[in-house]
N, C-alpha and C positions, 0 to 999 in steps of 0.2 A: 552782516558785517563779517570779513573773512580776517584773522588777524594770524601774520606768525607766530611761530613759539617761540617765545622770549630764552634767547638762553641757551637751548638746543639745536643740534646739529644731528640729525640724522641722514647714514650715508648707507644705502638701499641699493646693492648691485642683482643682479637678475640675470643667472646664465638662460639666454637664449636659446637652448637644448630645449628649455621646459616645456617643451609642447609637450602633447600625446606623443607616446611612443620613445619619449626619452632611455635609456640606455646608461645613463651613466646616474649615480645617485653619492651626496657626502653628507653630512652632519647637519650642512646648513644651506645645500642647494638653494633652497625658496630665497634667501635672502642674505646677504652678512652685512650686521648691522654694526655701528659703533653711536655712542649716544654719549655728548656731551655731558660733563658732570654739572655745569650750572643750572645752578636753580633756587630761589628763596626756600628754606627749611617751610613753609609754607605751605607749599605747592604739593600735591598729591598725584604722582603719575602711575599711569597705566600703561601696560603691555600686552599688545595683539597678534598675533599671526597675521590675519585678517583686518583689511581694511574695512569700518563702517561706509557703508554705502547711505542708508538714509537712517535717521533718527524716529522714524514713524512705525512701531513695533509692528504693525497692523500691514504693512507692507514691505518686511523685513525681507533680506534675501540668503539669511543666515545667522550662526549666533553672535556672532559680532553686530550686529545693528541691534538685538534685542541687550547686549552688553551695555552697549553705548544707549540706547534711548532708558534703560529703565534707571538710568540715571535722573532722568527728566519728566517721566510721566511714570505714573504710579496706577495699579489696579486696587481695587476695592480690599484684596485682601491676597495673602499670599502664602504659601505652606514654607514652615522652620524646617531644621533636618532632621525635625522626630514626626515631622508629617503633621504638626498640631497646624490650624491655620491662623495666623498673626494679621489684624484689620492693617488698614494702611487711608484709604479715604470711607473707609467704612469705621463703622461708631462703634460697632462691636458684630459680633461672630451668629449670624442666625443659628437659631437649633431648632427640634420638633419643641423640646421644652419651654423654649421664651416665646415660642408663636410663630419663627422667622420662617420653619420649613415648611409646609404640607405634611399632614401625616402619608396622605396618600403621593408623595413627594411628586406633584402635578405644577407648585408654584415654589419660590422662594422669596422672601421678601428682606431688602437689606436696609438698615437705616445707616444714613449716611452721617459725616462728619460736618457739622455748621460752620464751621469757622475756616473753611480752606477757600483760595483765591489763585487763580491764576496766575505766571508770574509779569503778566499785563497791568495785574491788579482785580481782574472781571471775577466775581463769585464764581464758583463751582458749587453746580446742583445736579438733580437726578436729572434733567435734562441733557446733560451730556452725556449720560451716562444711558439715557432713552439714543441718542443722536451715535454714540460709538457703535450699538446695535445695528442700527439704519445704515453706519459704512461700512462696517463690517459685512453684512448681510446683505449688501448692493451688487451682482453679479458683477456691473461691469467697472467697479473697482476691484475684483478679484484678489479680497484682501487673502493673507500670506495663515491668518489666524481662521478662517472661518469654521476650518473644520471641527474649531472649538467649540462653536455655536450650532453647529448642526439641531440640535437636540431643542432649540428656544425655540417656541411659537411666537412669543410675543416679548416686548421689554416696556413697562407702561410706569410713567413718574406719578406716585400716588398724593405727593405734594414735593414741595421743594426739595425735602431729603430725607424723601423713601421713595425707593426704586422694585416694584415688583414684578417679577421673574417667570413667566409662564411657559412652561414647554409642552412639547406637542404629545407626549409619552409621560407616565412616571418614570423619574427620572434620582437614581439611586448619586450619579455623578454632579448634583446642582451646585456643587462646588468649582464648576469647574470652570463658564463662562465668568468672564471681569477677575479673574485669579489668576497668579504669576504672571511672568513674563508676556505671558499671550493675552493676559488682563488688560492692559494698559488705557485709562480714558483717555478721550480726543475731548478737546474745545468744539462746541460747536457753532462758538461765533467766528473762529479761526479756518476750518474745513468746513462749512457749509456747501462754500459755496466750488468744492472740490470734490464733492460727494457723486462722483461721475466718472466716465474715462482720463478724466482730468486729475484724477487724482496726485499720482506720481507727478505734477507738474507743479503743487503749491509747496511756494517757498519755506512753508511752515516743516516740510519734512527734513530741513538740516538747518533749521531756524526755529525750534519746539517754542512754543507755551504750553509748560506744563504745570504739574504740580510739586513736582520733586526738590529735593534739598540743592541741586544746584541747577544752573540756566546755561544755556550753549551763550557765547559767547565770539565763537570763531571755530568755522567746519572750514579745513582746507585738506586736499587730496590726503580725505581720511585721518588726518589729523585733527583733531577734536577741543578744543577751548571751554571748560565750562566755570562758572564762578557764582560764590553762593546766590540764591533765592530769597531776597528778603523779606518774600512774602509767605516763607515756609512756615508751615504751621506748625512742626514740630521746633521750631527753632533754627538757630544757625550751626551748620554742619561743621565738620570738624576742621576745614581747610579754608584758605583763601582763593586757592585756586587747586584744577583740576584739568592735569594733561591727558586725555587719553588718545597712545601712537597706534594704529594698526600697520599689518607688512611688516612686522617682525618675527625673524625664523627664532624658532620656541627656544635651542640650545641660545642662540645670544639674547633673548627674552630673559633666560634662565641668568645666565651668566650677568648680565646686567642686575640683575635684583639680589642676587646671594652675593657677586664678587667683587662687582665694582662699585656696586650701590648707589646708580646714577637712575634707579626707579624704585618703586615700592611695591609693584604689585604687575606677575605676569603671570596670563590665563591657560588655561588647558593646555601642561607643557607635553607635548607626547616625543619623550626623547628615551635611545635606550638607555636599558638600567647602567649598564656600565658607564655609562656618563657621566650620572650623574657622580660618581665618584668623587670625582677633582672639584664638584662645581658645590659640593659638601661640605670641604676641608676649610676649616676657618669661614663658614660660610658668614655672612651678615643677616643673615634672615632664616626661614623655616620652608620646608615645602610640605603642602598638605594636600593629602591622597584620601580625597574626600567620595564614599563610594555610591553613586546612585543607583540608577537605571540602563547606564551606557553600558552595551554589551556588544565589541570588536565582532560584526559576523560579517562570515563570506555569504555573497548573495549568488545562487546558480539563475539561471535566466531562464523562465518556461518558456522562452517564444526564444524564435531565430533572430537573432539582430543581424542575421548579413543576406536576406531577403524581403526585398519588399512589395507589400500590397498591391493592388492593381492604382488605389489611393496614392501609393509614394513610400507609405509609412513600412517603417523599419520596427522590428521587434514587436512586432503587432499580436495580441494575443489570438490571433486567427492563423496564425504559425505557427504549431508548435515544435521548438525546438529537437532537433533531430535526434538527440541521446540526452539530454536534460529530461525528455518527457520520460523517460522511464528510470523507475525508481533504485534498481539496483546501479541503475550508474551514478547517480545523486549518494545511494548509500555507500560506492566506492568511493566517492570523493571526499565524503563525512569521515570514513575509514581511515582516510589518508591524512587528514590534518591534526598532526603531532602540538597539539593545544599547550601539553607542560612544559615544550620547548620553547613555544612561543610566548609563555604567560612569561616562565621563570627569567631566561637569554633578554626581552626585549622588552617588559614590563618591569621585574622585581617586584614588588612592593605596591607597584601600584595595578595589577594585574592579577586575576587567576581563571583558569582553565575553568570553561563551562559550559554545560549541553542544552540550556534551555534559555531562549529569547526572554522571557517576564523574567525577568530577578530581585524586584522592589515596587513595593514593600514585600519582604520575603512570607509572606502566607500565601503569596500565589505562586512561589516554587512548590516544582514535585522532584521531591529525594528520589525517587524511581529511575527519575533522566540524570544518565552518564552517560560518559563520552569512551571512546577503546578508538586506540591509535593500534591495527594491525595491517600490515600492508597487505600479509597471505591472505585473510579475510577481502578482501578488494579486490584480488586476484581473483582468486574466485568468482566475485560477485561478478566482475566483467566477463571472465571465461563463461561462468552461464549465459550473461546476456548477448554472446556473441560476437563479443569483439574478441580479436585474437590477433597475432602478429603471423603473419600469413608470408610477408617477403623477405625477415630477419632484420628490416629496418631500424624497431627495437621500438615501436609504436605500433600499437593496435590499429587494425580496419574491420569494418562489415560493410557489406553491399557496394564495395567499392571507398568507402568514406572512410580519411583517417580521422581517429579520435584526436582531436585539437582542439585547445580552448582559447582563448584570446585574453587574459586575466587583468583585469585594472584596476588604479588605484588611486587616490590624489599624491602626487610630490611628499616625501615625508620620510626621513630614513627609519623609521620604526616599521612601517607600511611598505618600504621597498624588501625591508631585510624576513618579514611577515610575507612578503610576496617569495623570495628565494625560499624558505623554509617549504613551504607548499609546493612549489613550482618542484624542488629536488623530488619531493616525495610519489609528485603527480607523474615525472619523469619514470622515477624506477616502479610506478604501474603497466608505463606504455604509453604514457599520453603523452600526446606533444602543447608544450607548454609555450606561448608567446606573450612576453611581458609588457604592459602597456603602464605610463607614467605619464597623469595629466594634471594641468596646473590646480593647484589648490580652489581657485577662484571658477574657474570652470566646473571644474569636479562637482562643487556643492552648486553651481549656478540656477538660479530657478528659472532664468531666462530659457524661453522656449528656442532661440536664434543658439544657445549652447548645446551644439549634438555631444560633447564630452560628459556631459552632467551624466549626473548617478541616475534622472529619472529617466533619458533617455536609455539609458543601458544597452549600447552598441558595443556588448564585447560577451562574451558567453560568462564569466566570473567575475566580479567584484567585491571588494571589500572596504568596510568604515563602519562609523559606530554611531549608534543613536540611543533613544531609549524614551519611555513614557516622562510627558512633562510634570505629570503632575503624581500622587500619591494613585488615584484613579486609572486603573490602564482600562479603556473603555476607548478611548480614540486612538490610542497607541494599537491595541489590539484590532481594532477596526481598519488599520492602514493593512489587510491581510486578506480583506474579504473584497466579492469580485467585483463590484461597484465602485473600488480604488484603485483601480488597475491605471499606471500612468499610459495616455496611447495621445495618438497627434488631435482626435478629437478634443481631447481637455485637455490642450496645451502642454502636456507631460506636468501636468501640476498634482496630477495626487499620487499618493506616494507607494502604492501598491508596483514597486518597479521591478516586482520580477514575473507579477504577472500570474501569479501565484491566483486557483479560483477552486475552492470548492465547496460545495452547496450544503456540507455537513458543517464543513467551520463556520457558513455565514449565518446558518440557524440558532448555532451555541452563542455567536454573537449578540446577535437579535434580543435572544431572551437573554442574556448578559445585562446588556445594555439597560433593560427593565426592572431586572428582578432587585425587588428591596429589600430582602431578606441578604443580611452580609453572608452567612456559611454557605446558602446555598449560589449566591455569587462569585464567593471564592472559589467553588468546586467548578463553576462554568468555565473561568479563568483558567480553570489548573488544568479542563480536557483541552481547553485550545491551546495553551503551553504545548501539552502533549503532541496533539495532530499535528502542528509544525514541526515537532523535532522528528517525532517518527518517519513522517512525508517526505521527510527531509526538505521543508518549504525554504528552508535559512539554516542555515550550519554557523550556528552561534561557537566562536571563537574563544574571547576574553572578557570575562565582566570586568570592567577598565573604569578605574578609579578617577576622578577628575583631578590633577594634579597641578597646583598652584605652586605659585614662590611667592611670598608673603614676605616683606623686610621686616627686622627687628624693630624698625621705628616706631611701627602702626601697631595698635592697641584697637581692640573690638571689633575686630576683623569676623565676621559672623559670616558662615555662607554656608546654604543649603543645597542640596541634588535638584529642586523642585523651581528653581527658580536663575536666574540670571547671578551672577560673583556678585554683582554691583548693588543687590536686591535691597541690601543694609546699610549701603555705603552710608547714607544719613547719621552713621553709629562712629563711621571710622574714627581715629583722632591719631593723633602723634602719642605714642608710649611715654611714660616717665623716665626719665633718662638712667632713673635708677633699677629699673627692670629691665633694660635692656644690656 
């Protein structure tokens, strides 16, 4: 059933420039929105950048889908922002102690919650919880989550509600399948019979049964309808209704929740610091610079993207690129990125300068890695490596070849003004800089038909921010070694997109992955930190705070680094009018 929004008026314009290669950039390019103020005091709306594409976590095509569905399905359990882990369809928290782990951590066993039901009304048991495995782990449903599961051998219901957990390794991360965002159960009276290439084709994906505090009610172009659950086991949630708009640029996201107060809650605003200034003043709510895992890096490209295979394929790690492959040019361009301009100028507050990829949980930083912004240092390292300015053009050549990069980015004035800062610096090395600007939607696209996507990576430099999902960087860390390399064989789906291989990182990783002892785990962690930064694999930017707009109204607004904004929603409620 697809239903308007009652009340609301969104007016969504779209300069036409935004392709790749755009050129011009303002505050609110992607979009400029204006958003009716009606609405019943009832009603609980959300604000996105990004439209939700399907409600099915499991075949997400970005954080906005896992935004929107975990509103509706629920994983067994999921990590607070002290890292402790909070059950959700799970009875309680396995340990070595009460019997749940493996000493030899080979199984994990979870006892589940009896009293939960679909919002069909159909029980929920381990059975579905056996059957999310099954789609998940189904090649040719090429779920979005799998690489969660890597590590299960087996998922086996020991009765109605106990579900135990066999992997194929001892396994220090058993946290980590059915947890957060990328936890999420499926029905498996609902997708059965979708557990195939057919997947992406059942209704159920923007039409959920799930278990969550509230039910989809109306999905139209990304506009999202949801209304309570009343078969929620924990109760009835705090709203009556529940708008969430995707396609709104983050400054009128911002502005809508602090000024005009025609929303309550807008996601990941990434606007410059000086912005937010005016959007402060008399604000009606709070913005909270919540800091996880997300670390701003420019990504260098080991392979040519402007060469292709005898296959077709472009950026192929059987190319390697022509001055990327050598390290002192990589460490020229580390040289060159002026990180405290960029954190202080375009972050403030929700930003700071930093030289290493892991940053959370902080025992697997190493104080050792720092960053030096000198440009004579880069001068140098290129004059060794043989680039030099030979015709007075005021860019470097060797062997004929001038040093050029192709730099990209998705649409975003934080990300365009992060691209000029670079681009100047890279300029008064010698390099010739060409700036590329592609749509948000594309940018992050998992679609293999999108050559703009980040995993295709058809430009020599990029940059965006991601970071480990969970407390565990064990798969975060593993997106690094050479068997993740994204290339046209696996549909550009894994996420190794620079292509980045070497046989010493994937060893550390290996025994990483195994090892059960936590100190000498954190010390495996802390050399692969190291080898990337050194290697210069990823030139980590800004550890970049998640920065929400939260209104005055809402009371228990809970949210964590490890999970989706929405993870709590079940808590939210309307504040007392005398605290506000």
């Amino acid at each position: 059933m697809l239903l308007a929004i009652a009340g609301l008026v969104v007016v969504a314009t779209t300069n036409c420039s935004q392709s790749a290669n755009v050129t011009d950039s303002h505050p609110d390019t992607d979009a400029s929105t204006q958003i009716a103020p009606a609405r019943d005091p009832d009603t609980l709306r959300l604000l996105y950048s990004r439209a939700a594409v399907t409600l099915n976590p499991h075949l997400a095509t970005g954080y906005q889908d896992f935004e929107a569905a975990r509103i509706t399905y629920e994983p067994l359990a999921s990590f607070d922002q002290e890292g402790e882990l909070v059950p959700f369809l799970a009875a309680d928290i396995p340990t070595v102690e009460n019997g749940g782990v493996a000493e030899d951590g080979t199984t994990v066993t979870w006892e589940l919650r009896p009293d939960v039901t679909w919002t069909d009304g159909e029980p929920f048991t381990a059975d579905d919880v056996v059957f999310t495995y099954e789609f998940i782990s189904n090649p040719e449903v090429a779920a979005a989550t799998a690489q969660y599961y890597e590590a299960v051998e087996s998922v086996e219901a020991l009765d109605d509600y106990t579900v135990q957990i066999t992997f194929n390794a001892p396994n220090p991360a058993w946290a980590v399948p059915f947890t957060g965002q990328t936890g999420g159960i499926l029905p498996r009276h609902i997708f059965a019979e979708y557990n195939s290439l057919t997947a992406r084709e059942a209704i159920a994906n923007v039409q959920p049964v799930g278990t969550g505090p509230y039910q989809v009610v109306g999905f139209e172009s990304g506009n999202i309808i949801f209304e309570p659950n009343r078969h929620y086991w924990g109760g009835q949630p705090g709203f009556k209704r529940l708008e969430l708009l995707g396609g709104i640029a983050p400054y009128a996201a911002a502005r809508e929740v602090l000024q005009a107060g025609n929303a309550d809650f807008a996601h990941n605003l990434q606007i410059e610091s000086e912005a937010w200034d005016d959007l402060k003043v008399d604000a009606q709510g709070q913005v909270t610079n919540l800091f996880g895992s997300k670390v701003e890096r420019l990504m260098l490209n080991f392979a040519n993207p402007f060469v292709r295979t005898e296959e077709g394929e472009r950026a192929s790690a059987t190319v390697p690129h022509p001055y990327f492959s050598d390290w002192r040019v990589r460490q020229a361009i580390n040289l060159a990125i002026d990180r405290e301009t960029i954190a202080k100028e375009l972050y403030g507050a929700a930003g700071k300068p930093v030289a290493q990829l892991l940053v959370d949980p902080d025992i697997y930083q190493v104080p050792e890695l720092t960053y030096t912004y000198d440009l004579d240092a880069a001068k140098a390292l290129l004059d060794d490596a043989g680039w030099v300015d030979t015709n007075g053009d005021g860019f470097r050549e060797k062997d004929g070849i001038t040093l050029e990069v192709l730099f990209q980015a998705a649409v975003n004035p934080v990300r365009q003004k992060t691209q000029a800062i670079v681009s100047d610096s890279l300029k008064e090395l010698g390099v010739d800089v060409q700036i590329s600007r592609v749509r948000v939607d594309e940018f992050f696209s998992a679609d293999p038909q999108d050559t703009n996507s980040l995993n295709h990576f058809y430009a020599d430099m990029q940059i965006y921010s991601i970071g480990n999902e969970s407390p565990d960087p064990a798969t975060y860390m593993g997106w690094w070694t050479c068997g993740k390399i994204a290339s046209q064989e696996n549909q550009w789906q894994e996420p190794n997109n620079a292509r980045y291989c070497n046989p010493e990182y994937d060893r550390l990783w290996e025994q990483a992955r195994q090892e059960l002892d936590p100190d000498r785990r954190v010390a495996l962690f802390q050399q692969m930190n190291t080898i990337l930064a050194e290697e210069v694999a990823v030139i980590p930017v800004v550890h970049r705070a998640m920065a929400n707009a939260v209104s005055d109204r809402l009371a228990q607004v809970q949210l964590t680094p490890w999970d989706a904004s929405t993870w709590a929603i079940k808590d939210w409620q309307l504040a007392d009018p005398a605290d506000q």
